[in-house]
N, C-alpha and C positions, 0 to 999 in steps of 0.2 A: 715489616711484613704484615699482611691483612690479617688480622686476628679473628679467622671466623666464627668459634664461638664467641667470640662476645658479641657479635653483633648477627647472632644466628636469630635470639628473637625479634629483630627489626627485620629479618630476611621474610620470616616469615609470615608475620604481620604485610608487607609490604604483598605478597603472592597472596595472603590472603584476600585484601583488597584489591587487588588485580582480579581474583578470580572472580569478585562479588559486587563487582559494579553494578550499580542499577539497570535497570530494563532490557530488553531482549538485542539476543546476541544472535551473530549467524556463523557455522562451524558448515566453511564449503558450502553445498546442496542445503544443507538444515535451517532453518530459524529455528530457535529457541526460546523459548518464554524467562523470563527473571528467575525460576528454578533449575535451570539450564536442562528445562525438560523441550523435545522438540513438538514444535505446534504447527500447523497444516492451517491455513485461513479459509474458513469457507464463508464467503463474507457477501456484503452489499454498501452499494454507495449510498448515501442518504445526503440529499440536498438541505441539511442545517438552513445556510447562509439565507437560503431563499423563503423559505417553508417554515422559519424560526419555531413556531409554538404547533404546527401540523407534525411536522419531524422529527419534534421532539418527542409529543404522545405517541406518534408513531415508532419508537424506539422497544416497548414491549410485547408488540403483537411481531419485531422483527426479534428479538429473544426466543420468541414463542416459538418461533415457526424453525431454531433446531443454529440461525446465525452464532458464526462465534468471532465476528469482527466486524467493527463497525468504518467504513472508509466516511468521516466527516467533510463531508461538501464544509466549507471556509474561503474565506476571504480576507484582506487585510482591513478592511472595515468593519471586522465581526471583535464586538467586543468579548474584553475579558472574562468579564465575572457570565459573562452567555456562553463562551467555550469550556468554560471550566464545569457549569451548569450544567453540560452534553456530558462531558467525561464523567462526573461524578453518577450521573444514571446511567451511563454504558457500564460501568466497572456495577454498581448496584447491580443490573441485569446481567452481570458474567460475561460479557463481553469485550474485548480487545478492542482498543482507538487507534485510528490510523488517522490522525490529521492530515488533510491533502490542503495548498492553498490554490486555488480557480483562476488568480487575476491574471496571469502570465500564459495563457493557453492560448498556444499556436505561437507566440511573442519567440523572438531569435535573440534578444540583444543580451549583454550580457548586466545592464543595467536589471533591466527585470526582473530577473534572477536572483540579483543581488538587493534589489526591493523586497522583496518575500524571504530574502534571509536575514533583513535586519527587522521583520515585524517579528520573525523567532526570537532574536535575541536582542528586541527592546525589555525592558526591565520587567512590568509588570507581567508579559506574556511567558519571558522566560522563570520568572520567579515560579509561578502556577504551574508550568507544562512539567516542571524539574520533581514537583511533587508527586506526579502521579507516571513517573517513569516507567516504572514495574509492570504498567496495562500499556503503554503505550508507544508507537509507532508513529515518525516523523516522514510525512512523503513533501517533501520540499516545494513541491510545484506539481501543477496538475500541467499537464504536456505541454511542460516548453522546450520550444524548438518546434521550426515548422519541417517541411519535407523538405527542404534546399540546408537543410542548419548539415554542416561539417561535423562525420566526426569526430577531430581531436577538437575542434572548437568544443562540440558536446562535453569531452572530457575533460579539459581544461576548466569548464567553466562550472562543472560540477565537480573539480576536486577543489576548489578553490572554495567554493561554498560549503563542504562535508567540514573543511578544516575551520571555517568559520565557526560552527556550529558546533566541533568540539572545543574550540577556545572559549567560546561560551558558555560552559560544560555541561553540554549534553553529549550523555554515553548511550543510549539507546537505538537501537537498530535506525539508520536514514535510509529510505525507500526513496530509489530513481529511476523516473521513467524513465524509456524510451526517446528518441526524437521520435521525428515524424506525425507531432499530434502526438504521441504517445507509442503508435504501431509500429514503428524502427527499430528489430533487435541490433541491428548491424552494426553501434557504435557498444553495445552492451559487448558483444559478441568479440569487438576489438580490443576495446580498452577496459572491461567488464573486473578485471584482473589486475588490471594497473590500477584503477581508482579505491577497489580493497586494500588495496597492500599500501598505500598512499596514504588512506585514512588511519589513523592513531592507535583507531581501536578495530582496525579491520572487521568494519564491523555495517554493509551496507546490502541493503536486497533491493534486487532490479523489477521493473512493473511493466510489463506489455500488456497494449491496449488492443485488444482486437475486433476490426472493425471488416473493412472492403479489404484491404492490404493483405487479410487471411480469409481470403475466400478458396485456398485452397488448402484441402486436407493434408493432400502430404507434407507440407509446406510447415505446418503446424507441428504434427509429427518430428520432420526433420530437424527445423529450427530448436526444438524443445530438446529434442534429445541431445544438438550441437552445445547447448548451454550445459545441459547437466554431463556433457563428458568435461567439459571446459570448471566444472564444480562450482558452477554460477548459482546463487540465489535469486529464484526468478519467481514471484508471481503473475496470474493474468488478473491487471488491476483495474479491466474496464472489460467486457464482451457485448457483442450483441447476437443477433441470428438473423437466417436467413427467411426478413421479412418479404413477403411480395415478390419472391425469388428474384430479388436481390433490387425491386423496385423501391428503394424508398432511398434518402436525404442523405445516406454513406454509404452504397453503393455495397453494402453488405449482405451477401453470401455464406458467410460464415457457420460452419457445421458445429454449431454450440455443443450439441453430443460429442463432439471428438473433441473436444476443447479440455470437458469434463473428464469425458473417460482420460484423455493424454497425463490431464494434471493428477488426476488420481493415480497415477500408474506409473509417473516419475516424482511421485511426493511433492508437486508442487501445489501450490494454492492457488485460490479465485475469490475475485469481488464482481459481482454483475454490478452493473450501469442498470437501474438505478430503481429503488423503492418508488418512484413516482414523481411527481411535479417537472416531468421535461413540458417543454413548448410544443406546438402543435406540429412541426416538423419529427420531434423527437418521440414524439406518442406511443408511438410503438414499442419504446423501450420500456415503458411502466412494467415494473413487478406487482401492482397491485393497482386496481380502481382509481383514479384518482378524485373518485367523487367521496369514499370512504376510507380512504390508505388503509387499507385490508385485506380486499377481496383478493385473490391472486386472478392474475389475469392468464392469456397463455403461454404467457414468456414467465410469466413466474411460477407456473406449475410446474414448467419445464426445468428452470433453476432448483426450485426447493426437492419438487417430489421425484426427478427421475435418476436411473439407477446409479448416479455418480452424484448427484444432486447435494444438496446442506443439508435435505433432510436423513438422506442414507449415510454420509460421509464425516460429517462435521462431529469434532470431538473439542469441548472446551478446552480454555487453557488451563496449567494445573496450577497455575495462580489461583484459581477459584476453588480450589479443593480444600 
């Protein structure tokens, strides 16, 4: 017969570490930061990989300005001791890391995919990234899968890689896009619930990109609300707006104000596209000058300062307290 006091303090040794795993966890709708306090991202993309020593000094005047998460532009070419160099000054400036990797964008194969999950869990990348778990957020791939990608294919291929990645042992929230370039909630929206509960540590938050695809308001609105009846963890981990009424390079329309107001109003988060250094098609997206990575331009006034904005909404994490 099981003799459960005797093996009552191994019981509960055992739940304790269950409850205290490192890094942030997601309960339904919630993220959670490492103190299983819940945290809300009001964040920005920053082109690292491109911009190495611009993006980096650019990390304090994006502290400044009220950010409380950083989504690092990366590559599989980005060395170690340079990402680690990023995290250790985001975490100095109270900010949350979202590692994103860039090479597999738009890519459908499943090879690809599975390239960006063995640069996670080659030795020396895994050895550093396991250290600073507590701050940090794994987003697997920056939008793979094009607009033709299936999705149980979507889902197969990213529960196969969450599992990779806890055998490796990382316990920390893994962030998945969308297909479709990123803007497809509809394989979230499917299998969104299947790939939780598949993972170990049930423990994954979904990222929609919104581009032309959400040029319409309601659409936003209803999608948004479809996921949080569904008790999906969803950020919007890419936006733009409607530049040139809808004249420019992604055919976007998109009502950035309802984006903000929707995610403030169902506790979800947002990371804008991008502090700066796009190409000359992408210009429009700069959050800030790119002759000075500072100035705010109109799309970053719009991000930081209006009524749902980083600067009105954004609350650090209570890691930092």
């Amino acid at each position: 017969m099981f003799n459960l006091i005797r093996y009552f303090p191994i019981i509960v040794l055992l739940i304790f570490q269950a409850c205290t795993q490192p890094g942030f966890k997601t309960d339904n709708n919630i993220l959670l930061d490492s103190n299983n306090k819940p945290f809300v991202i009001r964040g920005v993309n920053n082109p690292n990989i491109w911009y190495p020593q611009k993006a980096y000094d650019a990390l304090e005047c994006i502290a400044q300005k009220g950010t409380n998460c950083i989504r690092v532009v990366w590559e599989t070419n980005g060395k170690c001791e340079e990402l680690e160099k990023i995290i250790l000054r985001c975490i100095e400036l109270e900010m949350v890391v979202m590692i994103e990797l860039h090479d597999a964008t738009g890519d459908s194969s499943n090879q690809s995919l599975f390239n960006l999950v063995q640069y996670y869990t080659q030795s020396d990348i895994k050895e550093m990234l396991l250290k600073y778990e507590d701050y940090l957020l794994i987003n697997i791939a920056n939008e793979w899968g094009n607009h033709l990608l299936d999705d149980q294919y979507w889902y197969s291929s990213y529960k196969s890689s969450v599992s990779l990645l806890r055998e490796a042992g990382y316990s920390t929230t893994i962030v998945i896009d969308g297909s479709g370039w990123g803007q497809d909630i509809s394989p979230i929206l499917s299998y969104g619930n299947a790939l939780i509960d598949g993972d170990k540590n049930h423990n994954i938050l979904f990222s929609i990109h919104m581009y032309g695809s959400w040029n319409s308001e309601e659409s936003i609105d209803r999608q948004l609300n479809k996921a949080k009846k569904l008790r999906l963890p969803i950020i919007i981990g890419e936006f733009g707006y409607n530049f040139q009424n809808g004249i420019n390079n992604l055919a976007c329309k998109v009502n950035h104000l309802k984006i903000l107001e929707t995610c403030n109003r169902l506790g979800y988060g947002y990371i804008a596209w991008s502090w700066t250094g796009n190409n000359e098609d992408n210009a429009w997206l700069n959050l800030v000058d790119p002759n000075d990575w500072q100035t705010l331009s109109y799309w970053g006034d719009q991000v930081f300062n209006s009524e749902f904005g980083i600067a009105n909404t954004s609350v650090k994490a209570s890691i930092f307290d």
